[in-house]
Every structure is written in C-alpha cells, then in structure tokens.
C-alpha positions in Angstrom: -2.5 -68.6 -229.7 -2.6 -65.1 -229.4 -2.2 -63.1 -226.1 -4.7 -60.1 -225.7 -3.2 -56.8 -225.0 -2.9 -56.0 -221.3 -4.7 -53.5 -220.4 -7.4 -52.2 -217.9 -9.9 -52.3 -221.2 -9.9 -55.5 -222.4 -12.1 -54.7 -225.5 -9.8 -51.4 -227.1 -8.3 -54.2 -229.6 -11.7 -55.3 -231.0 -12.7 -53.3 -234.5 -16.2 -52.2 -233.8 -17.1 -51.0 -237.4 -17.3 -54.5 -238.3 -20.3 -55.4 -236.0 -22.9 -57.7 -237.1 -26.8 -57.7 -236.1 -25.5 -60.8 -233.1 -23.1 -58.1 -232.0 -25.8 -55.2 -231.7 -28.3 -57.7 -229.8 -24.8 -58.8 -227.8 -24.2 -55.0 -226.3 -28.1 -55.1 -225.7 -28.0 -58.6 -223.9 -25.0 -57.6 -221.7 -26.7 -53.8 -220.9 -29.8 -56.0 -219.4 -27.5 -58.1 -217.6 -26.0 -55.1 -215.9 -29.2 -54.0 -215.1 -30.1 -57.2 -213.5 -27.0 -57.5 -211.1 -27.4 -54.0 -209.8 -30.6 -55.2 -208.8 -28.6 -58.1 -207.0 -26.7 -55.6 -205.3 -29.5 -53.5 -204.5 -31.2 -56.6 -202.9 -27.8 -58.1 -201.3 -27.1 -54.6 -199.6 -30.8 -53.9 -198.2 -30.8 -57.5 -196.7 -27.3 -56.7 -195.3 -29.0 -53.4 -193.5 -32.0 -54.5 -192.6 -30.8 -57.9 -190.8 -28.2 -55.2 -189.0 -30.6 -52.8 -188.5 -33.0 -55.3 -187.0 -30.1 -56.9 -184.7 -29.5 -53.7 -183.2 -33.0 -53.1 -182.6 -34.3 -55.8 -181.6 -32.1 -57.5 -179.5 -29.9 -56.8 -176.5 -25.8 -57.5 -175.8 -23.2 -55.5 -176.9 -21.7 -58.2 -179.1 -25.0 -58.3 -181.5 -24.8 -54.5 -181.4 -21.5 -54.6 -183.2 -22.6 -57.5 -185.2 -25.3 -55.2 -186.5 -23.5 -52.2 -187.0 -20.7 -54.4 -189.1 -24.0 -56.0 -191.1 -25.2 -51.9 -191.9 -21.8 -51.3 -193.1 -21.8 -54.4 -195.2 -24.9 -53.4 -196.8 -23.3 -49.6 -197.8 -20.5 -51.3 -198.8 -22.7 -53.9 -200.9 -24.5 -51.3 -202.4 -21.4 -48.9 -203.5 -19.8 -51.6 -204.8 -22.5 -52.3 -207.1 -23.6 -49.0 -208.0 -19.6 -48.1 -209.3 -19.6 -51.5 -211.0 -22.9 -50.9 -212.9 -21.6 -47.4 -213.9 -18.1 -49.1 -215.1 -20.0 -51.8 -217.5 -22.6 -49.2 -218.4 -19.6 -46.5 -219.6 -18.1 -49.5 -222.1 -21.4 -50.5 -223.6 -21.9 -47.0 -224.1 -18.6 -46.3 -225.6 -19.9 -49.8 -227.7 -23.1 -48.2 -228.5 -21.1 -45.2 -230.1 -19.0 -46.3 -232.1 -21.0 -48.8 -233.6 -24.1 -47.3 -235.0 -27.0 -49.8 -235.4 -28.0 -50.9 -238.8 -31.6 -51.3 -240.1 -32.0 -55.1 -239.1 -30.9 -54.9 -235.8 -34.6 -54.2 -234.5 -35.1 -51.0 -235.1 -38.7 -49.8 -236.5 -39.1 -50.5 -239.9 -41.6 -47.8 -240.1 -38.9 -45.2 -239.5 -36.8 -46.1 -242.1 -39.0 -46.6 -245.1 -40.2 -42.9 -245.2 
C-alpha cells in the first residue's frame, strides 16, 4: 500500500491532465456540494442567533442573558467557520478547474463547438 504525501493539500500528487469526462462531472459534483453546506452553515448560524437573540429578548434572568449572548456568538462563529471553509474547497476545485480544461463531452454545448 502506498502512503500519500503529507501535506496540507492532499490532491498536489494527483496528474490532472489525465482527467476523464467522470473526473470533470466529479469537480462539478463536489462544487455543488460546497454550495450546499455553506447553506448548512448559513442555516446552523442564523438558528444559533436568532434562538440567542430571542432568549435575550424575550425572557428575563441574568443566566438566560448569558446563555443568549453565548448562542449569538455561536452563530458568528458558525457562520465564519463556514464561510472560510467554503472559500478553502472552492480555491482547490478552482485550482482543479484550471488545470484541467474541459473536453467536448463533458457537457458542454455542442452547438459551440461545431462552428
């Protein structure tokens, strides 16, 4: 068995001029994924703020007050984290997208390239 490189990029050893047409729709899959759990985040952290936001509104003790603020915080947090993490997948599968250049029958318009 072979051991992978270590290395904060786990995909620098892969040859990307060797991509097939399940490679390109791979990079596309794994872009909408992304996508998809910023969304998550973007959920995760607005129900984090608003459940804080509405503790501290809406009821009374110092206690829920902090439990509130630490729920807002949690929610910034949430959504930070997600947004750095979607920028970090979305900079490899861009650095993908580069250097592998998409051939005609990986679903691009047909029309395009018969003129």
């Amino acid at each position: 068995m072979t051991r992978r490189p270590s290395s904060e990029k786990p995909h620098e050893h892969v040859d990307l001029d060797g991509l097939g047409v399940n490679d390109i729709l791979s990079v596309d899959r794994t872009a909408l994924a992304n996508e998809q759990t910023l969304l998550a985040y973007i959920r995760t952290a607005l129900t984090f703020a608003v459940s804080g936001g509405s503790a501290i509104q809406f009821l009374d003790g110092a206690v829920i007050d902090a439990i509130g603020y630490t729920f807002v915080a949690a929610g910034v947090l949430t959504g930070i984290i997600g947004a750095l993490r979607f920028r970090t997948v979305r900079a490899q599968v861009q650095r993908i997208e580069r250097c592998a250049p998409r051939s005609p029958r990986a679903g691009g318009d047909e029309r395009e390239q018969e003129g």
